[in-house]
C-alpha positions as a Python dict, from the first residue, in 0.01 Angstrom:
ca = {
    (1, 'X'): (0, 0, 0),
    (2, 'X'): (151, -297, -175),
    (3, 'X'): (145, -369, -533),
    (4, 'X'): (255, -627, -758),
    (5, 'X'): (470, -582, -1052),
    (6, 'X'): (170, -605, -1296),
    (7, 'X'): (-22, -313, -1157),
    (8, 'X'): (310, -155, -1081),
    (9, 'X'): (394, -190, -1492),
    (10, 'X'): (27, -77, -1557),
    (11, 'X'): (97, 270, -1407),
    (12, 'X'): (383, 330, -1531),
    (13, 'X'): (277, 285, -1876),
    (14, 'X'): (-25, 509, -1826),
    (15, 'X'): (164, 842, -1708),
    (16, 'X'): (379, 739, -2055),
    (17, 'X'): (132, 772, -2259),
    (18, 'X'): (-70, 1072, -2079),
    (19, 'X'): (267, 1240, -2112),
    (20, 'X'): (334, 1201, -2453),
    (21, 'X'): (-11, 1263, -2521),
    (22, 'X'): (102, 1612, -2404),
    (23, 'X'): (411, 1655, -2615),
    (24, 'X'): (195, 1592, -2930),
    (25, 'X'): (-116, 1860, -2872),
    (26, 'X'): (194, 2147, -2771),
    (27, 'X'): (257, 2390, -3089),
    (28, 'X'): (601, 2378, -3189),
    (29, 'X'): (793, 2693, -3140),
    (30, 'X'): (999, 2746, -3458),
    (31, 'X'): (1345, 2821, -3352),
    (32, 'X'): (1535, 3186, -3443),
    (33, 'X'): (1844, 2988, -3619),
    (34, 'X'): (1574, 2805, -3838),
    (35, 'X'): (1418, 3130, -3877),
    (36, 'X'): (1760, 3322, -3994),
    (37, 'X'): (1867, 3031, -4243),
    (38, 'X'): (1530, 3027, -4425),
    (39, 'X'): (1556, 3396, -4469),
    (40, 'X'): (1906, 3339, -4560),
    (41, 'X'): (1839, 3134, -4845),
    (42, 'X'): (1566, 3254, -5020),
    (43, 'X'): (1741, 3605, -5047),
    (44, 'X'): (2074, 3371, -5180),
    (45, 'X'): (1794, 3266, -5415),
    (46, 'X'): (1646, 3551, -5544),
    (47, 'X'): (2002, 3718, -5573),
    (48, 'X'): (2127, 3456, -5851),
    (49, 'X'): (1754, 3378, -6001),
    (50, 'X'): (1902, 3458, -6327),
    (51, 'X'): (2208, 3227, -6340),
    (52, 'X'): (2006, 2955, -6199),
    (53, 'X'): (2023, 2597, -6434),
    (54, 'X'): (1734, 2393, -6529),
    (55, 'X'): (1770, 2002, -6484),
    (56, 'X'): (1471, 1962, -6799),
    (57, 'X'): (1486, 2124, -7077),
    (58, 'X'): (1286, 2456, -7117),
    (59, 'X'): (989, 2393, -7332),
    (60, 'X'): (967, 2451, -7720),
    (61, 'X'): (808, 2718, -7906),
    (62, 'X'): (492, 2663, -8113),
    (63, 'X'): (683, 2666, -8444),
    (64, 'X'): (962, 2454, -8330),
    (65, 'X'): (714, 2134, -8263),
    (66, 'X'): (697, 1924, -8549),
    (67, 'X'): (312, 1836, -8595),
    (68, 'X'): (325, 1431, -8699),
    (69, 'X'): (58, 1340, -8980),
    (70, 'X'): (-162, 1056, -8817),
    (71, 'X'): (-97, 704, -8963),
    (72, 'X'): (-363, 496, -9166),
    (73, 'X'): (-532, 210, -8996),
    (74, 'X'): (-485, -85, -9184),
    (75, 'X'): (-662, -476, -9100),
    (76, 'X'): (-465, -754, -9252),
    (77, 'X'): (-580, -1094, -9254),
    (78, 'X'): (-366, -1417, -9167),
    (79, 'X'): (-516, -1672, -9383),
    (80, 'X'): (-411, -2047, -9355),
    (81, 'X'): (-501, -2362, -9452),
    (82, 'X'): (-436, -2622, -9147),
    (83, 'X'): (-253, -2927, -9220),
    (84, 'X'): (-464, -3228, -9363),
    (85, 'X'): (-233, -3505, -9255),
    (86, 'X'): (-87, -3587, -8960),
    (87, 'X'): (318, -3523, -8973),
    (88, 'X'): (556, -3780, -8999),
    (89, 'X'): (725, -3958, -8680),
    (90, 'X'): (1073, -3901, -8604),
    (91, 'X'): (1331, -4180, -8586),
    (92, 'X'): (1313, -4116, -8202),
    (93, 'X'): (948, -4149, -8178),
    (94, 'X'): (914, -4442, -8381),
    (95, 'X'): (1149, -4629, -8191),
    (96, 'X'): (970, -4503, -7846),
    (97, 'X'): (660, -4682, -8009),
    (98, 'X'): (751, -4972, -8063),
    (99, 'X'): (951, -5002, -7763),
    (100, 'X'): (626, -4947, -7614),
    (101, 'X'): (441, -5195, -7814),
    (102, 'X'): (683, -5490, -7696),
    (103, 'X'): (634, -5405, -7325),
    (104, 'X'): (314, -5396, -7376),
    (105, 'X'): (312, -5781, -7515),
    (106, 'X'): (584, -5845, -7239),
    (107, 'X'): (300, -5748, -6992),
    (108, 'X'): (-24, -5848, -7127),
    (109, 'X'): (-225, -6128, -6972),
    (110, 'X'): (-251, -6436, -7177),
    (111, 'X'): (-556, -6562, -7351),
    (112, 'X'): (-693, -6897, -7521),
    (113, 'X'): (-602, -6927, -7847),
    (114, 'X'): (-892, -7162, -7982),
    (115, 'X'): (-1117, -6836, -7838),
    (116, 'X'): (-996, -6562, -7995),
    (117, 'X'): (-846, -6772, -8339),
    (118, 'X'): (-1048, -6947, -8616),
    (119, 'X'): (-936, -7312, -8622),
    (120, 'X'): (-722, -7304, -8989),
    (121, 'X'): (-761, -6910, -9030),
    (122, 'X'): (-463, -6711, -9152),
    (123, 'X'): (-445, -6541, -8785),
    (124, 'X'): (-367, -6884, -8608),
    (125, 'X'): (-110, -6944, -8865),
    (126, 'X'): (55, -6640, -8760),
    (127, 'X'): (-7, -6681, -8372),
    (128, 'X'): (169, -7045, -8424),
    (129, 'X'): (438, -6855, -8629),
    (130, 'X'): (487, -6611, -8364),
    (131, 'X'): (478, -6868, -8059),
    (132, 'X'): (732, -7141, -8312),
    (133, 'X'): (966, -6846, -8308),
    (134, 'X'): (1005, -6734, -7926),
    (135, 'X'): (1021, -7117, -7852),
    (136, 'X'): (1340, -7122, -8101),
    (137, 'X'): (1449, -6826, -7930),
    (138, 'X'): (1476, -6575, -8209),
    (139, 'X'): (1322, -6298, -7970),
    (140, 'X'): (1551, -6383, -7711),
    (141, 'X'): (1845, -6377, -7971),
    (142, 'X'): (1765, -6022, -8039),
    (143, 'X'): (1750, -5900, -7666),
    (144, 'X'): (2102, -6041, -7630),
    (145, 'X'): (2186, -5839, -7905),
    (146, 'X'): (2014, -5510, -7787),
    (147, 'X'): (1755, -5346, -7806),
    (148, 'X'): (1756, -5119, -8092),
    (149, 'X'): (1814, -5517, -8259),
    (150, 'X'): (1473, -5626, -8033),
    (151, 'X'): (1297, -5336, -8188),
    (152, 'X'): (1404, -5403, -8544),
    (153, 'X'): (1264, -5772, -8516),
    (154, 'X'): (981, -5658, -8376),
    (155, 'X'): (860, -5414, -8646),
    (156, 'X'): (940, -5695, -8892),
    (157, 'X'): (714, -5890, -8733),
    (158, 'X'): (459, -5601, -8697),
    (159, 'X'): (524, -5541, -9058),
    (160, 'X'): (430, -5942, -9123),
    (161, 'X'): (99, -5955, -8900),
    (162, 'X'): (-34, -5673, -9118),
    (163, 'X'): (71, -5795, -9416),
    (164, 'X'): (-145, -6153, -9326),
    (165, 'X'): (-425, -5979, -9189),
    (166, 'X'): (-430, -5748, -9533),
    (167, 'X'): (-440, -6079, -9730),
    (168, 'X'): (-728, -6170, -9537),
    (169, 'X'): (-944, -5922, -9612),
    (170, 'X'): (-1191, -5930, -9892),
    (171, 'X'): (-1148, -5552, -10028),
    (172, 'X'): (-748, -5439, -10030),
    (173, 'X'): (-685, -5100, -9933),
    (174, 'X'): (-476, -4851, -10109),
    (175, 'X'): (-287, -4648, -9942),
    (176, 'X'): (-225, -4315, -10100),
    (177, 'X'): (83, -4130, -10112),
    (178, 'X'): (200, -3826, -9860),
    (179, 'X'): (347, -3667, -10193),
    (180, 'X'): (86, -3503, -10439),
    (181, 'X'): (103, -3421, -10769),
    (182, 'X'): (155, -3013, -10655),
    (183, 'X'): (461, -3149, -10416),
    (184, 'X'): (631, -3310, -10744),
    (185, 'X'): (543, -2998, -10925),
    (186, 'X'): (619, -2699, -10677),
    (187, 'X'): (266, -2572, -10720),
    (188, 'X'): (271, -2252, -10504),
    (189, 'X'): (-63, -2193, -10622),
    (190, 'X'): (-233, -2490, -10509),
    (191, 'X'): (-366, -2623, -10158),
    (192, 'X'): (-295, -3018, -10249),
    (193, 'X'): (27, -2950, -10155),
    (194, 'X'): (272, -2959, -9837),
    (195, 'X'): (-29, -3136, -9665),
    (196, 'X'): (159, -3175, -9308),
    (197, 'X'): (232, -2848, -9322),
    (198, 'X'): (40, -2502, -9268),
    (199, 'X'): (0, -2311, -9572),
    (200, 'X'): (-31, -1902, -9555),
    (201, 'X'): (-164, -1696, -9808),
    (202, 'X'): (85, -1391, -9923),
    (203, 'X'): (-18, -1143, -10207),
    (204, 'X'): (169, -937, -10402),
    (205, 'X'): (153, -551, -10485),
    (206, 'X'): (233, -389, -10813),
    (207, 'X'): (534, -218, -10680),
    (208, 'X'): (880, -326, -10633),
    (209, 'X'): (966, -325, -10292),
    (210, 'X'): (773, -447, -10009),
    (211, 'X'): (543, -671, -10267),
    (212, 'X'): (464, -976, -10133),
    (213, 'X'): (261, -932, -9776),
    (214, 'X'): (-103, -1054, -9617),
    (215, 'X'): (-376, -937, -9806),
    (216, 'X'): (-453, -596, -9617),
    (217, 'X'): (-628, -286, -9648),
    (218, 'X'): (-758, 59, -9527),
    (219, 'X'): (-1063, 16, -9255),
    (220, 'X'): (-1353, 229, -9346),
    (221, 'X'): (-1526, 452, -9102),
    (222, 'X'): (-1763, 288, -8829),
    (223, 'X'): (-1615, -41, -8997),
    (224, 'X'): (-1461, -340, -8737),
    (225, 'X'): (-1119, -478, -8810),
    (226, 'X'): (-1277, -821, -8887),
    (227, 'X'): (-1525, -666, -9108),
    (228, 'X'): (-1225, -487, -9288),
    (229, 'X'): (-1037, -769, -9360),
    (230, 'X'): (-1291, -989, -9496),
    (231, 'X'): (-1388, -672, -9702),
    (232, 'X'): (-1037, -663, -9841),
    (233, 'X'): (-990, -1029, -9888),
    (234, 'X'): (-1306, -1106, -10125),
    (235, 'X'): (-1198, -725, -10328),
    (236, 'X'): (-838, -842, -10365),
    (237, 'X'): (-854, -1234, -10346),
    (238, 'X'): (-1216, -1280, -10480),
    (239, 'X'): (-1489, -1420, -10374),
    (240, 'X'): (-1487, -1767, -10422),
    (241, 'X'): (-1333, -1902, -10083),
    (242, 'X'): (-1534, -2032, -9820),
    (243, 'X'): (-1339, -1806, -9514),
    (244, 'X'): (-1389, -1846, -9097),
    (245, 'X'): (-1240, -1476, -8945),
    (246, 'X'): (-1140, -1642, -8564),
    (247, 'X'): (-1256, -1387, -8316),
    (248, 'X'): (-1291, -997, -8331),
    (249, 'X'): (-971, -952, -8185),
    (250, 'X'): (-638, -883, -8392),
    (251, 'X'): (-319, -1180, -8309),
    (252, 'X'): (-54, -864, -8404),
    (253, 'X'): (17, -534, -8522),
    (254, 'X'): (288, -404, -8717),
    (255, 'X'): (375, -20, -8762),
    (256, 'X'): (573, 85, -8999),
    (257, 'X'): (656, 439, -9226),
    (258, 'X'): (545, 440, -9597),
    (259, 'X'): (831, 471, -9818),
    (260, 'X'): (841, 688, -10116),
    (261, 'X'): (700, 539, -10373),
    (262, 'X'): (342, 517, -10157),
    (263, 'X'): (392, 826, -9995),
    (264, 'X'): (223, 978, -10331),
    (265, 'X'): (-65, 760, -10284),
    (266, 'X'): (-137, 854, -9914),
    (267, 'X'): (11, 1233, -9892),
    (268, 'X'): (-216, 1267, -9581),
    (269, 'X'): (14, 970, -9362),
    (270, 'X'): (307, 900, -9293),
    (271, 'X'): (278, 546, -9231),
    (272, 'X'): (41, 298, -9131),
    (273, 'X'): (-35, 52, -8814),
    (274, 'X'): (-157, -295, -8922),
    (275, 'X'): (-408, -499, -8755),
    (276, 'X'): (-333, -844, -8840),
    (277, 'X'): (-659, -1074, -8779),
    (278, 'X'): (-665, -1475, -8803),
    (279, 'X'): (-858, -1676, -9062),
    (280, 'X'): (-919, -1965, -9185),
    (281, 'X'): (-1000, -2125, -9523),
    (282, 'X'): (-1205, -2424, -9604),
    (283, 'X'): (-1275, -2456, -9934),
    (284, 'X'): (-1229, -2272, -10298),
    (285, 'X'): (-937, -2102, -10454),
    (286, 'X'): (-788, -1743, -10491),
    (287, 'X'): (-937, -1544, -10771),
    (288, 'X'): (-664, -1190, -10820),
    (289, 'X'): (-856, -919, -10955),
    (290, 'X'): (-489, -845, -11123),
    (291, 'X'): (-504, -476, -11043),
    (292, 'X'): (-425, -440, -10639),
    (293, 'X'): (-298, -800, -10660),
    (294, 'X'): (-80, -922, -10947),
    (295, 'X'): (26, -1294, -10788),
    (296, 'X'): (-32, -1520, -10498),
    (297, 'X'): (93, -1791, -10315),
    (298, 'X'): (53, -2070, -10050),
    (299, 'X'): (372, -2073, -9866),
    (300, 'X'): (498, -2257, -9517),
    (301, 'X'): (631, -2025, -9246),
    (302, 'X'): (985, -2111, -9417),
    (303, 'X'): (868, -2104, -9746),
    (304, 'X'): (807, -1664, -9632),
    (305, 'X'): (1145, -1591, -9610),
    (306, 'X'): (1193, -1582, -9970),
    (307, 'X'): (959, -1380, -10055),
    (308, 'X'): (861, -1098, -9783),
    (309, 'X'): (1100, -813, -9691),
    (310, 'X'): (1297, -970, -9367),
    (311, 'X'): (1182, -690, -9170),
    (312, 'X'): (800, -764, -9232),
    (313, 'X'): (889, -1148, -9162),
    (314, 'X'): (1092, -1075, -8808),
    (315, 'X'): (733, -896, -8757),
    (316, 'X'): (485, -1190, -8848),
    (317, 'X'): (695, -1475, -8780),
    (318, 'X'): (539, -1530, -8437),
    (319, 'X'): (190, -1568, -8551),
    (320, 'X'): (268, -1864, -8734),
    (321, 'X'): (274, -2186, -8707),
    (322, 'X'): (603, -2413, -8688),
    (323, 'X'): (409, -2708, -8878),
}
């Protein structure tokens, strides 16, 4: 009979597998040298059990563990009060601005002037300033010279406009100084002060080491960590300050061994882990009850370095903010 090489290839694979098939369901026969060899070694084995050497260390009696005390959970509070201005521009930025400003001008559409411009009003003055001057070719003066020279003339011009428009106006508008009276004075204690900046509240013990830190305290049994640290803010801080705790959830955690001098305190820890939770403050002032807190102070983020130990600042540092 004739077959093809497909039906040929189909045979050939089936006695393969039927074959192998075969191989697999057989016991295996253990061999006599594998037999000898395993006997061989475990009697090698049981022979030097005693000078044998073990790779982990054998475990330690009952009296050689040292029991650690548990530490004492702690909730802190990060209290800040946002900045109230917006920051000032650097160089950079303000000359991105009004580099922007004259492209935009470069690019706008023009308009009719008799529309948009009282006949005789102090705005057409300026707009026939304005158009007197780039026929004379003072703009054009200034883009030959550059264009840090461009943008110069063109905030002086800015500056001008405003100044026109200001006359116009019935009421004049004072602008109040970025510096406060607390800036001029170094107020620490006040929150008029450093207003493009984030202020953070930091307490301070009646010891001498590790003194200045967040308000913090013990949590209570069956008491949250938010519920903790409000708890200790209002007994430490008072409770005149209108306070927002944001979220249930702790933004870091600091453990650390109590030194001597509160070791007699808390004889039943050895240290304490820190939950530090985020808040924030709206309106009122601290009030120190003068006996768990002696002194306070609104500080920036660089402002703490000169007052907390460095290693509880290399700890809190990244919660805060850079402005």
């Amino acid at each position: 009979m004739f077959l093809t090489s497909s039906a040929r290839f189909v045979l050939a694979l089936t006695a393969f597998m039927s074959k192998t098939t075969a191989m697999t369901a057989r016991p295996k026969k253990a061999s006599r040298t594998n037999i000898a060899n395993s006997s061989t070694t475990s009697r090698k084995t049981d022979s030097h059990s005693s000078n044998r050497i073990f790779l982990d260390p054998p475990p330690l009696q009952y009296s050689q563990i040292n029991i650690d005390p548990s530490y004492r959970t702690v909730a802190g509070i990060v209290l800040c009060r946002s900045p109230i201005i917006t920051r000032d521009l650097h160089p950079f930025e303000r000359e991105y601005y009004a580099y922007q400003r004259h492209l935009a001008r470069i690019h706008a559409a023009a308009f009719p002037v008799e529309f948009y411009f009282k006949k005789g009003s102090a705005s057409e003055k300026l707009w026939q300033e304005k158009r007197d001057r780039e026929n004379s070719g003072e703009i054009e003066k200034a883009r030959e010279n550059g264009l840090v020279t461009l943008i110069k003339t063109q905030m002086k011009l800015d500056a001008k406009q405003q100044d026109l428009i200001a006359a116009e106006e019935v009421e004049q508008v004072q602008v109040a100084s970025r510096i406060t009276d607390a800036d001029r004075r170094n107020d620490l204690k006040s929150l008029d002060r450093a207003l493009q900046r984030t202020l953070y509240l930091i307490v301070r013990k009646p010891r001498e080491m590790h003194a200045w830190q967040f308000p913090q305290g013990g949590v209570r049994a069956n008491e949250y960590l938010h519920e903790a640290a409000k708890r200790e803010l209002t007994e430490e801080c008072g409770p005149d300050m209108d306070v927002w705790i944001v979220g249930r959830r702790p933004i870091g955690f600091y453990k650390y061994d109590f030194p001597e001098v509160i070791k007699k305190d808390h004889q039943n820890y050895i240290g304490a882990k820190v939950f530090f939770m985020k808040g924030h403050i709206f309106a009122g002032q601290v009030k120190i009850d003068r006996e768990e807190v002696v002194d306070f102070a609104w500080v920036t983020k660089q402002e703490m370095k000169d007052y907390v130990h460095k290693e509880y600042y290399n700890v809190v540092k990244n919660m805060l903010s850079e402005l």
